[in-house]
C-alpha positions in Angstrom: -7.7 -26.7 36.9 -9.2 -29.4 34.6 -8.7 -28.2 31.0 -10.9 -29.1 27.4 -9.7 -32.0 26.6 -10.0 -33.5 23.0 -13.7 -34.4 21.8 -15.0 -35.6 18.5 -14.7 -33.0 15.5 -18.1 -31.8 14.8 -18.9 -31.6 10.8 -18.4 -27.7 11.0 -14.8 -28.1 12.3 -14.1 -31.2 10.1 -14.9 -29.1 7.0 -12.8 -26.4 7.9 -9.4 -28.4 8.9 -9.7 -30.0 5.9 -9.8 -26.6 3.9 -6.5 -25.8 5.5 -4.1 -25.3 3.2 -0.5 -23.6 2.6 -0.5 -19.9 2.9 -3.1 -17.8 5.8 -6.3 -18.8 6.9 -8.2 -17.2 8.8 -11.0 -18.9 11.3 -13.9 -16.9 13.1 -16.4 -17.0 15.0 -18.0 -16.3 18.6 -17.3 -17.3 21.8 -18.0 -20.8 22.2 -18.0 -21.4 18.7 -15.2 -24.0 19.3 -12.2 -21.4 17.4 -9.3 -22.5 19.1 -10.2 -25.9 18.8 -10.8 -25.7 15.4 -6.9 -24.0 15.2 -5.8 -27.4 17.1 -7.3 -29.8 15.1 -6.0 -27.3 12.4 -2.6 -28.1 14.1 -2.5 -31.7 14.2 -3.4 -32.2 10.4 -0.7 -29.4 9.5 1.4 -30.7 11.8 1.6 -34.3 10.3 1.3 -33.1 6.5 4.4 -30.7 6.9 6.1 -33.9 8.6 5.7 -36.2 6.1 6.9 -33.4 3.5 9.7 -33.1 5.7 10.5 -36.6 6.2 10.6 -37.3 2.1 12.6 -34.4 1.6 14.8 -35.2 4.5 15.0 -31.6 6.2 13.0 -32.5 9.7 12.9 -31.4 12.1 9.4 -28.8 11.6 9.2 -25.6 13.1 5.5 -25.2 14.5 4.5 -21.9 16.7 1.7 -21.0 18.8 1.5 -17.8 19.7 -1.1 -16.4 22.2 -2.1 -13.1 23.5 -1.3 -14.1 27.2 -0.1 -16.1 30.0 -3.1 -17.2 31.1 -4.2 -18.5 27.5 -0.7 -20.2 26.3 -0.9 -21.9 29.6 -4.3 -23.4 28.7 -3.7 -24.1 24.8 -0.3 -25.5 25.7 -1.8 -28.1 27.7 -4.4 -29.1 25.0 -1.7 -28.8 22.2 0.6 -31.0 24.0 -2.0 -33.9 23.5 -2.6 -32.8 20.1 0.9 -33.1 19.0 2.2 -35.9 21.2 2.4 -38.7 18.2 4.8 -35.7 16.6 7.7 -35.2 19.5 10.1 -36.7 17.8 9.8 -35.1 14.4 8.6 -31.5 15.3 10.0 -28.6 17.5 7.1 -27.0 19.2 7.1 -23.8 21.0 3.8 -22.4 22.5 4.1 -18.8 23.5 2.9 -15.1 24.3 4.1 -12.8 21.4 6.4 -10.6 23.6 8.0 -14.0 25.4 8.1 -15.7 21.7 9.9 -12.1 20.1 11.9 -11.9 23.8 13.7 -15.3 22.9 13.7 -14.3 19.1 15.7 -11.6 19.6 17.8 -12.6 22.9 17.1 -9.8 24.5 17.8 -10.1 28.3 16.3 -8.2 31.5 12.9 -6.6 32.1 12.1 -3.6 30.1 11.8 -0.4 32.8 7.8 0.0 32.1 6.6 2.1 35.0 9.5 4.5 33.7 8.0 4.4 30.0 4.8 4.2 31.0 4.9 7.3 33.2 6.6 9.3 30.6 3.8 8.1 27.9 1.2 9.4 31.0 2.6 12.5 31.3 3.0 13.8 27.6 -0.8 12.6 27.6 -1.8 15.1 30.2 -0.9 18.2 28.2 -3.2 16.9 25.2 -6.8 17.9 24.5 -8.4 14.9 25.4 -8.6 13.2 28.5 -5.5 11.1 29.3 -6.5 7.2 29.2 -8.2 8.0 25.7 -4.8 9.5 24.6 -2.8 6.8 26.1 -4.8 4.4 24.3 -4.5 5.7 20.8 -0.7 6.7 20.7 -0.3 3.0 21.7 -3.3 1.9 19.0 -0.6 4.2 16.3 2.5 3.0 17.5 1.2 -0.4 17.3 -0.3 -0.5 14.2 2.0 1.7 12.3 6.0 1.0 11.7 8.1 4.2 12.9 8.9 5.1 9.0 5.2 5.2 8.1 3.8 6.6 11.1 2.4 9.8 9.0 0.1 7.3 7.2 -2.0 7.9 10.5 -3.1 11.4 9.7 -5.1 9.9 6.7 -5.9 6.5 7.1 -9.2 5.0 8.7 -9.1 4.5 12.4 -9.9 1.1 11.8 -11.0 -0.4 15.9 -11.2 2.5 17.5 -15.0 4.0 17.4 -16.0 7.5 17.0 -15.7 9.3 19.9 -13.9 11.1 20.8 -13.3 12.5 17.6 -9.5 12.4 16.3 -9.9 14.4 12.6 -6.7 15.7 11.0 -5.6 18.3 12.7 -5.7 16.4 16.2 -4.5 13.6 14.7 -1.2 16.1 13.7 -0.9 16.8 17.2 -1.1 13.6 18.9 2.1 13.0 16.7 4.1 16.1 17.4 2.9 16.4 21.1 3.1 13.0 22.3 4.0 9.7 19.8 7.3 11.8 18.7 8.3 13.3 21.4 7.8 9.6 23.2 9.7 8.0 21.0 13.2 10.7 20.9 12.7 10.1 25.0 12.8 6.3 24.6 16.2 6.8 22.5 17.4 9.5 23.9 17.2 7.6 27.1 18.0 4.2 25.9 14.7 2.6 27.0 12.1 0.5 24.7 8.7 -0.7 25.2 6.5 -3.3 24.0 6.3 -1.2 20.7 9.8 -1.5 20.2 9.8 -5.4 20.9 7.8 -5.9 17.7 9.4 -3.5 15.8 12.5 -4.9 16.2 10.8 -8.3 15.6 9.6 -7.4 12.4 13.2 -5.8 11.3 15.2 -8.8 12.5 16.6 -11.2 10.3 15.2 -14.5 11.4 17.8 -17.3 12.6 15.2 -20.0 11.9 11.7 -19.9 10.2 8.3 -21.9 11.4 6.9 -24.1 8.9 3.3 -23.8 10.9 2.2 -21.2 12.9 -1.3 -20.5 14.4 -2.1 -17.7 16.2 -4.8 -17.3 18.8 -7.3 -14.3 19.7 -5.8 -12.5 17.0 -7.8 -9.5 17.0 -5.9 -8.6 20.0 -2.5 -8.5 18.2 -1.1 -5.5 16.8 -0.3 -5.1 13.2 3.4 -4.7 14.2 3.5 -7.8 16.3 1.6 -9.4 13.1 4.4 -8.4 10.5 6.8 -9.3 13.3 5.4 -13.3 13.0 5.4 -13.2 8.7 9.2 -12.2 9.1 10.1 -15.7 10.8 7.5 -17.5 8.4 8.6 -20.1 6.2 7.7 -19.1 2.3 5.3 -21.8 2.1 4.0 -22.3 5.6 1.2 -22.8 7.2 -0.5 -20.0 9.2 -3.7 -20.2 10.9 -5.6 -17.0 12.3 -8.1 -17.2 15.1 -10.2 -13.7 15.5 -13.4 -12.4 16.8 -13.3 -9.0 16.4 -16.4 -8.5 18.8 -14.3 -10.1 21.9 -11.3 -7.3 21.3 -10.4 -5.5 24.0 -7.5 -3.6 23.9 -7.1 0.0 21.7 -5.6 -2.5 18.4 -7.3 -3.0 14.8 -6.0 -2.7 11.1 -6.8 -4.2 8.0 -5.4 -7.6 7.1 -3.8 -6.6 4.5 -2.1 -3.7 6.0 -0.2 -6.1 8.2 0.9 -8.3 5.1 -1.9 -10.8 5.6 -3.6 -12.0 2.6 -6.4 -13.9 3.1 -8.6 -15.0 0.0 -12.6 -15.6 0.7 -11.5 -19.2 0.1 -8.9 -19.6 3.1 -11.8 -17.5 5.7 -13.9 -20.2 7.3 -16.7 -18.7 9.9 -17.7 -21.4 12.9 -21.8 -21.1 13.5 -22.7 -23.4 15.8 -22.1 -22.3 20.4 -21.4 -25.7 21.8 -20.0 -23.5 24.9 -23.1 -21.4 26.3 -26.9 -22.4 27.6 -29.2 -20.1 25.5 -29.9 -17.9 28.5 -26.2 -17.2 29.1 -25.6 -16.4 25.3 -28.8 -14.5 25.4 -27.3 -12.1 28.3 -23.9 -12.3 26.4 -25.6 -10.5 22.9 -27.4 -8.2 25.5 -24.2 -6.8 26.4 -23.2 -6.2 23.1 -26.4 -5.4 21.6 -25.6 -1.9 19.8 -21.6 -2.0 19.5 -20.4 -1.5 15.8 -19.1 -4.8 14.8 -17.1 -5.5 11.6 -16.6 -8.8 9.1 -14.5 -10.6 11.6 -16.8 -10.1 14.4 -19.6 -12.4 15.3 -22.1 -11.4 18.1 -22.8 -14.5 20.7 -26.5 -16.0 19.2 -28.5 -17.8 21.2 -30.3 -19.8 18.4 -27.3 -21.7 17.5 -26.9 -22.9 21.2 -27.7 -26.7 22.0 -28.9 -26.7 25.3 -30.7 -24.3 28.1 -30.3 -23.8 31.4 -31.0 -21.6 34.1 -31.3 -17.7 34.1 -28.1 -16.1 35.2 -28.2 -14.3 38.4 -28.1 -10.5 39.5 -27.1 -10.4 42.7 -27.8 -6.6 44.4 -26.3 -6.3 47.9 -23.1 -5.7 49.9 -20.4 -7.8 48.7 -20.2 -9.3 52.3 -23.7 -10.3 51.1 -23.2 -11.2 47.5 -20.0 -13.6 49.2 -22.6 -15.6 51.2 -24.5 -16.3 48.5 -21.9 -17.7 46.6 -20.7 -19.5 48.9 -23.5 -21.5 49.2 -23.7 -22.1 45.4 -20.2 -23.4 46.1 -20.8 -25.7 48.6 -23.3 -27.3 45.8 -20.9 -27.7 43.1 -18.8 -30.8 42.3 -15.3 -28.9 42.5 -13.8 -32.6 41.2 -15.7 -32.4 38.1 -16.7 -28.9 37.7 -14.7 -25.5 37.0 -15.5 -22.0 38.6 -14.0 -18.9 38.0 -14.4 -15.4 39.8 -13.5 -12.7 37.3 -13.2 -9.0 38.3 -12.5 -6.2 36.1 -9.6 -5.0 38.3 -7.7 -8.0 39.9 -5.1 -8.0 42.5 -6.0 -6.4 45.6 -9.4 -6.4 44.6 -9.3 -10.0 45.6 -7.8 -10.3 48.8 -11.5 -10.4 50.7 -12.0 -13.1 48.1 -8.9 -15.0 48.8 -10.0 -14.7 52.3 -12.6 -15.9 52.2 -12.3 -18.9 50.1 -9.6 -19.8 52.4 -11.6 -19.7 55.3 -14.3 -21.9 54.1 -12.0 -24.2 53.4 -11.4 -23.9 49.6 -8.6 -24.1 47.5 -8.0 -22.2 44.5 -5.7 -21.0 41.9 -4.4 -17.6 40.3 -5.2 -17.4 36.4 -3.9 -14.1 35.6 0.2 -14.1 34.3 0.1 -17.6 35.5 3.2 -18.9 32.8 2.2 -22.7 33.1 -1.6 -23.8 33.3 -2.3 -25.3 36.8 -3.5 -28.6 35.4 -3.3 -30.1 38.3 -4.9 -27.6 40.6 -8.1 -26.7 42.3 -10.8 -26.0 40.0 -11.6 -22.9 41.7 -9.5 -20.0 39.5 -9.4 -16.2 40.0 -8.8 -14.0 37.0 -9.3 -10.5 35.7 -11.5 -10.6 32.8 -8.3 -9.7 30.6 -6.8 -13.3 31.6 -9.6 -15.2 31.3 -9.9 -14.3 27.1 -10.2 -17.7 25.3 -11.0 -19.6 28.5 -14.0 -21.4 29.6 -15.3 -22.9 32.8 -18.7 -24.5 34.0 -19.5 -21.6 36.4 -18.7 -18.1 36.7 -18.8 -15.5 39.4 -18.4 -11.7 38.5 -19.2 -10.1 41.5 -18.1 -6.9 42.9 -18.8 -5.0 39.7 -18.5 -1.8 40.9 -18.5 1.6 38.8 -15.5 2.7 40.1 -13.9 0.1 38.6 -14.9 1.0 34.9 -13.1 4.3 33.0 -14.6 5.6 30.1 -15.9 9.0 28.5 -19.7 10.2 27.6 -20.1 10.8 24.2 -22.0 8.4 22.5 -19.5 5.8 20.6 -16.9 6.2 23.1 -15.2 2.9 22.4 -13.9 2.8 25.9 -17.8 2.3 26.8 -18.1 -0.1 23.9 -15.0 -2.1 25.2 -16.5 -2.6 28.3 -19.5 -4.0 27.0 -17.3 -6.1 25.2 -15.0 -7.3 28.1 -18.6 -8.0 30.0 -20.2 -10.1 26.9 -16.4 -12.1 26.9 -16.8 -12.8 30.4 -20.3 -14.2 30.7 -19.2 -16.1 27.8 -16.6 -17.8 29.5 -19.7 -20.2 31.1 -20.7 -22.9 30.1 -23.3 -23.7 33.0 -24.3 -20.8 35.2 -23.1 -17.4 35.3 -23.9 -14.4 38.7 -23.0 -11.6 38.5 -23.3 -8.8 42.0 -23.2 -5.4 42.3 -23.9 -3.2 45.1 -26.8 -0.6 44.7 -25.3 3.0 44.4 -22.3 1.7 43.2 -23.6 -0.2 40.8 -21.5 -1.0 37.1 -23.2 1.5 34.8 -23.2 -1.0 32.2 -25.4 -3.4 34.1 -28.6 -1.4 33.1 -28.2 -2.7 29.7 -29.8 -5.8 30.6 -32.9 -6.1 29.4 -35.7 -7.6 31.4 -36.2 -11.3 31.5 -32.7 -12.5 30.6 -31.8 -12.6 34.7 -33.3 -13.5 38.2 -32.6 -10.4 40.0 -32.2 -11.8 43.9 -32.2 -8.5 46.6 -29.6 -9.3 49.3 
């Protein structure tokens, strides 16, 4: 799967890498707003100036991190950083990583953690609760994330920063959400001698480091706890380099807190915002913002805008048919793109099984293709056909995309109006169509249709009736 490779620094970029300094910086900006390779370019000049420092003082090697939010991504960046920071091998130890493989080694923990035990004891204290069970799932983990186990009272007060407002959590819910479920979670956990994820950055951020990384950048942030955030400014150097890549309006998972609650501080002169979408045609950004139209966004979000786009292309497609039908169609839209110069991706909200008729299928038209999703090393030297849930494909981009299938079933979410299960949905749809760079279709069967897709407004796709 052919990856970005280096281009020309645009001024925008070229302004902000050189604004880099010592301490946090923080980088935003929308999908293809050219973030993460901003952070790489970022990279490179950090790279080389902590070098040279090093090499007069005589203490190389440097310590440089990369953390991402998952397999798929540190795959993709780790290819691109490898060119960045080729001229460097010699001086610099690199490591490019997820958080939990990066705090895994930190710590030398060894086996697999027994999630489907920890997670089915999280499920089933969340049935009992007054609200319905995802939604409760989701904001014990959003507390036990964002909150170290000796402040974990601070919830019962504090802003419930990321997490819209429905259903409604005031104080006294709030109370029992920690004595029903969070606590008695957590005595199970030690009374049984099991951990979680939770208890991977905890320990992280407890641990006394063995080494510390003179430059670190750390990608999609907004999808990183606070927990795993304090965990990274343990191992930081006093005087290092750290680089912060968000867009709030891409998160997707139940995570949010202030900056500076994590130990992040970030002056107005180390936050640079990126303007310019040298990703998306207009008319893919313009169904992108569609999606998203509506959805509270805060100072680290920026909603896709189709003005700062330089180029247009055709309307994305609505496909409405059976997906026996929407697969023909595609497949004839495949048989017209240049799969040795060109990238396409199928994303689907589910994965897995979900894409056996598609791996079928591909197969028996002849076509080779990769899996994206947990994929530890990027296939570089794959097919350029990939399939990915839209989870795994966060921080990717490819020349087509194909989100077909989009079922209702698929999606989980309540009624009430700010339901931020709703509103991440939106969000995971506005990431996705982002991901293209050339031509996006999306397909959905009528009567089963993705609740969601009604948003779009008329004009912004070719709807084609199977």
């Amino acid at each position: 799967m052919r990856v970005l490779r280096r281009m020309p620094p645009t001024p925008e970029q070229i302004g902000v890498v050189r604004r880099v300094l010592r301490g946090v910086s923080l980088i935003r900006g929308a999908a293809g707003s050219g973030k993460t390779s901003t952070a790489l370019m970022s990279l490179r000049a950090s790279t080389g100036a902590t070098i040279n420092q090093f090499r007069n003082e005589g203490r190389l090697p440097a310590r440089i991190l990369v953390l991402t939010y998952n397999n798929s991504l540190k795959g993709y960046v780790s290819a691109v950083a490898e060119e960045e920071l080729h001229d460097y091998a010699d001086e610099a130890l690199f490591y490019v990583m997820t958080f939990d493989g990066w705090a895994y080694n930190t710590l030398g923990w060894g086996g697999p953690m027994n999630l489907s035990l920890t997670r089915f004891t999280l499920r089933q204290l969340a049935s009992s609760f007054p609200r319905d069970i995802q939604f409760t799932i989701d904001e014990a983990n959003y507390v036990m994330g964002r909150f170290m186990p000796n402040a974990l009272e601070d919830y019962t007060s504090c802003a419930r920063t990321g997490r819209g407002i429905a259903p409604q959590m005031d104080a006294a819910m709030r109370r029992r959400l920690l004595d029903e479920v969070i606590y008695p979670y957590i005595n199970w956990k030690r009374s049984n001698g099991e951990v979680d994820f939770h208890d991977l950055a905890v320990s992280t951020a407890l641990a006394e480091p063995d080494a510390l990384y003179d430059v670190i950048v750390i990608d999609e942030a907004q999808d990183f706890s606070a927990n795993q955030l304090r965990a990274v400014l343990r191992h930081a150097s006093d005087d290092a380099i750290i680089t912060i890549v968000t867009d709030s309006a891409q998160r997707i998972y139940p995570r949010g807190a202030p900056w500076v609650e994590a130990g992040l501080s970030i002056t107005p002169a180390q936050s640079f915002r990126l303007t310019r979408n040298y990703r998306n045609t207009r008319e893919i950004a313009r169904l992108a913002a569609c999606m998203a139209d509506g959805i509270p966004m805060d100072d680290d979000s920026s909603v896709p805008d189709p003005a700062s786009c330089t180029r247009s292309g055709p309307l994305p497609i609505l496909l409405k048919g059976l997906f026996s039908q929407q697969w023909a169609f595609v497949l004839a839209r495949l048989r017209n793109i240049d799969l040795e110069t060109e990238t396409v991706c199928f994303l689907h909200l589910k994965g897995g099984g979900c894409f056996d008729y598609l791996r079928d299928r591909l197969t028996d038209a002849g076509f080779e293709y990769c899996e994206l999703q947990g994929a530890p090393e990027w296939p570089e030297d794959g097919p350029n056909i990939g399939l990915s849930t839209f989870h795994s494909a966060k921080g990717l981009e490819f020349d087509h995309v194909f989100m077909i299938g989009l079922a209702q079933e698929h999606a989980s979410y309540g009624n009430e109006e700010g339901d931020d299960r709703y509103n991440n949905l939106r969000r995971l749809l506005a990431m996705g169509i982002g991901r293209a760079r050339r031509t996006v279709v999306l397909g959905t069967k009528p009567g089963e249709a993705l609740n969601a897709l009604d948003l779009i407004n008329d004009g912004l796709v070719e709807e084609i009736d199977l």
